[in-house]
ChimeraX commands (.cxc) that place a marker at each C-alpha (Angstrom):
marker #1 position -18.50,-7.11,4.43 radius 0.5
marker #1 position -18.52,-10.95,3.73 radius 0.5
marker #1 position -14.56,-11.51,3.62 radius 0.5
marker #1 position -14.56,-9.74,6.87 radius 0.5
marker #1 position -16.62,-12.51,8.35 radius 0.5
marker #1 position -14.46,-15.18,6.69 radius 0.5
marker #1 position -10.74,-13.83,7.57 radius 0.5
marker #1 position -11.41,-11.88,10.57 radius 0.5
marker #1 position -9.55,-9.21,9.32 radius 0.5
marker #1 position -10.79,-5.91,7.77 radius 0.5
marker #1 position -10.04,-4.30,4.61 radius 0.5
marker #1 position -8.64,-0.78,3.67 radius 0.5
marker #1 position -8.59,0.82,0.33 radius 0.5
marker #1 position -5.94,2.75,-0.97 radius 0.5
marker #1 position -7.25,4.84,-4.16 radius 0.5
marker #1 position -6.08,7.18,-6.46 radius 0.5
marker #1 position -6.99,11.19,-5.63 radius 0.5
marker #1 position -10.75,11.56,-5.53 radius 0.5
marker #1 position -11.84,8.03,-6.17 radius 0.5
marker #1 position -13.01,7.75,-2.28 radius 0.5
marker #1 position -15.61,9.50,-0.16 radius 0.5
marker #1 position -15.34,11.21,3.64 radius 0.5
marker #1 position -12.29,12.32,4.85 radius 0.5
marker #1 position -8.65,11.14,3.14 radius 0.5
marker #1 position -5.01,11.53,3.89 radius 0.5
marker #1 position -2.85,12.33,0.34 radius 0.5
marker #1 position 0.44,11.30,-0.27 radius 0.5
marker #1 position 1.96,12.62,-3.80 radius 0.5
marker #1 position 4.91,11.06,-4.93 radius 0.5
marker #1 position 7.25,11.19,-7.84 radius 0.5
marker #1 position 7.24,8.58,-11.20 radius 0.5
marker #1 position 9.83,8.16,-13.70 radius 0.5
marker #1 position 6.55,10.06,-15.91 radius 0.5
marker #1 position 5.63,12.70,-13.52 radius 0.5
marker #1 position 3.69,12.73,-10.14 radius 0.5
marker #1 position 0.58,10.67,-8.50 radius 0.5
marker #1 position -1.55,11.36,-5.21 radius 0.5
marker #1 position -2.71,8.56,-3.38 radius 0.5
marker #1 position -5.55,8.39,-0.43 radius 0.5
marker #1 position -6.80,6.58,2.29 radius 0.5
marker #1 position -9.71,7.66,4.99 radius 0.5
marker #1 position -8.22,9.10,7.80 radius 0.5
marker #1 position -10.49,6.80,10.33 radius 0.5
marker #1 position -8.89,3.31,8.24 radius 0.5
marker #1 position -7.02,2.20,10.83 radius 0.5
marker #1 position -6.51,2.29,14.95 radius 0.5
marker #1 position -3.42,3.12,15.98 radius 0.5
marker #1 position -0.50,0.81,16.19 radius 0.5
marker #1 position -2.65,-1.59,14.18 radius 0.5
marker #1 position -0.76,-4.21,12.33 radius 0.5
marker #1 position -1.16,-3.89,8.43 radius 0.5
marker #1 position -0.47,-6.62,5.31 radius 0.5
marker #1 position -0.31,-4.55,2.30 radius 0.5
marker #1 position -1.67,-6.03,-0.60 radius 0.5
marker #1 position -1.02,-5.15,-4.22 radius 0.5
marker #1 position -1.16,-6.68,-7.70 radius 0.5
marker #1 position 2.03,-5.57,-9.69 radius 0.5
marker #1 position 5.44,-4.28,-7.91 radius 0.5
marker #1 position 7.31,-1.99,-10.90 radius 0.5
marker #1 position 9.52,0.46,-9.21 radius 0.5
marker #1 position 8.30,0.65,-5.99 radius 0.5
marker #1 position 6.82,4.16,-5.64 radius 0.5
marker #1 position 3.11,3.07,-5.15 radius 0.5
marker #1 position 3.80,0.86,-2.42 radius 0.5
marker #1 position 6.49,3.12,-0.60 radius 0.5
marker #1 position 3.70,5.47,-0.76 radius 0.5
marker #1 position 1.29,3.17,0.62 radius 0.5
marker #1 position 3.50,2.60,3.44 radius 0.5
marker #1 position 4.21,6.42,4.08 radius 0.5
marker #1 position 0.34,6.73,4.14 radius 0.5
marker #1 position -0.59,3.77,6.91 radius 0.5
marker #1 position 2.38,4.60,8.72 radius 0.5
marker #1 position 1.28,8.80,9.18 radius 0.5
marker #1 position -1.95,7.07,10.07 radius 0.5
marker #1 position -0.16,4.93,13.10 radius 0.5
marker #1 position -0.31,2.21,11.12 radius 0.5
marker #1 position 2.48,-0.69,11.61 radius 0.5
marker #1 position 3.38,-2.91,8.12 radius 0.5
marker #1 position 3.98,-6.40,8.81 radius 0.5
marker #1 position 4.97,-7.26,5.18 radius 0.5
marker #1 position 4.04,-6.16,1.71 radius 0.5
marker #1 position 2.59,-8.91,-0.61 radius 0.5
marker #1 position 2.43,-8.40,-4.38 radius 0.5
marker #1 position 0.95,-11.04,-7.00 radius 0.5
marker #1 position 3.83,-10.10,-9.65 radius 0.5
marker #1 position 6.83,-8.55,-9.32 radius 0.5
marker #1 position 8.81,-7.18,-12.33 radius 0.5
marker #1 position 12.92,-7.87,-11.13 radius 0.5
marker #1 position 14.40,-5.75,-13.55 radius 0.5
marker #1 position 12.63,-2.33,-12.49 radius 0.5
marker #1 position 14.25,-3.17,-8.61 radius 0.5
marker #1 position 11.07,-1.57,-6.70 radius 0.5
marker #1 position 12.05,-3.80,-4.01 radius 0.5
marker #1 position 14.99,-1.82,-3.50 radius 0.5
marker #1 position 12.64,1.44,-2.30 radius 0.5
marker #1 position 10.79,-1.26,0.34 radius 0.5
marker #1 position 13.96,-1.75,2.45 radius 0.5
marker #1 position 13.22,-2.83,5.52 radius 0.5
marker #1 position 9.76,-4.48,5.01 radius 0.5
marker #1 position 9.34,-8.28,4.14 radius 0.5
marker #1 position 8.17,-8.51,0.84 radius 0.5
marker #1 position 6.81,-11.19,-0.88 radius 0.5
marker #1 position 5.67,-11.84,-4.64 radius 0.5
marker #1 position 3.89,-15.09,-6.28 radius 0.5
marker #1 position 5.23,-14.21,-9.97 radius 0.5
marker #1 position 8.88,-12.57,-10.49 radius 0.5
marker #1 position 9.56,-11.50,-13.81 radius 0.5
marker link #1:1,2 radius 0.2
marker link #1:2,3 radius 0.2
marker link #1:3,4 radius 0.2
marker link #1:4,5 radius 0.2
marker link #1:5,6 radius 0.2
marker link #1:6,7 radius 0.2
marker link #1:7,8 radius 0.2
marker link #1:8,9 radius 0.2
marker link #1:9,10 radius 0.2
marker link #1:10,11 radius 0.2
marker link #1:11,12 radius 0.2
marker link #1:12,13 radius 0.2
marker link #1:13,14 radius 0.2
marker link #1:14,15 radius 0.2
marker link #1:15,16 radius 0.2
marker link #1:16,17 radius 0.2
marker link #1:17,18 radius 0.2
marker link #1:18,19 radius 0.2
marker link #1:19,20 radius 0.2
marker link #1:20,21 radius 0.2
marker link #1:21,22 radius 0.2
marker link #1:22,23 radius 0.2
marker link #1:23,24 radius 0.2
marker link #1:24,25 radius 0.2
marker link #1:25,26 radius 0.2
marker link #1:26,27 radius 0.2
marker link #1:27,28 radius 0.2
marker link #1:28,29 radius 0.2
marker link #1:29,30 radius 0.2
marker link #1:30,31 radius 0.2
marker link #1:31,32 radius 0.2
marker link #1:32,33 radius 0.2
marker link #1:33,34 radius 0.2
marker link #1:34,35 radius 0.2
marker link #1:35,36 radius 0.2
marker link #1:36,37 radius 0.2
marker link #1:37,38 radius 0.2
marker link #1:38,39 radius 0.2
marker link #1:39,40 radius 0.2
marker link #1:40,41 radius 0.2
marker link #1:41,42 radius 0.2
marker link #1:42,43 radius 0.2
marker link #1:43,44 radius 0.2
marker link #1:44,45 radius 0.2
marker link #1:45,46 radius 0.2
marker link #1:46,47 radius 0.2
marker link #1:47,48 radius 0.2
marker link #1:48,49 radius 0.2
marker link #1:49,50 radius 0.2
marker link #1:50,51 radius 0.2
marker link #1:51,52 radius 0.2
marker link #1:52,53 radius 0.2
marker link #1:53,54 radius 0.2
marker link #1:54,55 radius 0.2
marker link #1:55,56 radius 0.2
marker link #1:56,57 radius 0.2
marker link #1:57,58 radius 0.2
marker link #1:58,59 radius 0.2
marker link #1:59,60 radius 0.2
marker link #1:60,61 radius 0.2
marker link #1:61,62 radius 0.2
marker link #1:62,63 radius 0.2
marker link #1:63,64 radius 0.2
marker link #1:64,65 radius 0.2
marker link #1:65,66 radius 0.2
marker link #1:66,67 radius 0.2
marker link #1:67,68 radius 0.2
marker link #1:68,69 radius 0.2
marker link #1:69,70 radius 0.2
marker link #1:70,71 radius 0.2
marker link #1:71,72 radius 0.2
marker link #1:72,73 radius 0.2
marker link #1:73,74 radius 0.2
marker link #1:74,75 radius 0.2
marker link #1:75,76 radius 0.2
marker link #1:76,77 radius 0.2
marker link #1:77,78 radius 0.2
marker link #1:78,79 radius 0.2
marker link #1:79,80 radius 0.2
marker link #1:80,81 radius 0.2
marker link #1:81,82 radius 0.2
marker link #1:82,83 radius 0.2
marker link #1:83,84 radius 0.2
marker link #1:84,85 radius 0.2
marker link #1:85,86 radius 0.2
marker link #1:86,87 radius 0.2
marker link #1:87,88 radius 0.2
marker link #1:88,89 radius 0.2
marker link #1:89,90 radius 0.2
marker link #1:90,91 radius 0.2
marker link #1:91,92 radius 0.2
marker link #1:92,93 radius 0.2
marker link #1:93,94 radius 0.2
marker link #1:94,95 radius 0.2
marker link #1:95,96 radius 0.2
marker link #1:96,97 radius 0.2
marker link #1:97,98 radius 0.2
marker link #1:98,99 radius 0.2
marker link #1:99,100 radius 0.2
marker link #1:100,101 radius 0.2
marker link #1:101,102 radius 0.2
marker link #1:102,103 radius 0.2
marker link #1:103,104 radius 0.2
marker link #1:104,105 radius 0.2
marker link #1:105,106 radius 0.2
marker link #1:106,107 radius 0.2
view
């Protein structure tokens, strides 16, 4: 993978249920709408491996506290959540306690 080459740093997708291949980890949480299962391969990380999630939009926090749970059963450690907008008013931030968060865009 080319960005690996230019960061030095790997990448780990985080899909919705059956989007990846091999073997996953789930993690099913609740939405204001209803429920959603995320996965990750179970070999994505080493353990105690230090983690930067990355994700485009922070609503009301579910997805990325979800995220979190996932790397985390995986002996994963977060180092900070960055998000390229964050909508204020939903307060997803609020279910992150404890992690540094950062967003480009607040609305």
């Amino acid at each position: 993978m080319q960005l690996t080459y230019k960061l030095g740093k790997g990448f780990i997708p985080i899909r919705k249920e059956g989007k990846l291949p091999y073997d996953k980890v789930k993690k099913t949480y609740s939405l204001e709408y209803g429920e959603e299962t995320i996965e990750v391969h179970k070999d994505a990380l080493v353990k105690g491996e230090r983690i930067l999630l990355v994700d485009d939009l922070l609503a009301t926090g579910g997805t990325a506290k979800a995220s979190c749970e996932l790397i985390e059963s995986l002996g994963g450690k977060i180092t900070g959540i960055a998000f390229i907008i964050e909508l204020t008013d939903l307060h997803g931030r609020d279910k992150l306690s404890g992690k540094e968060v950062f967003s480009l865009v607040k609305y």
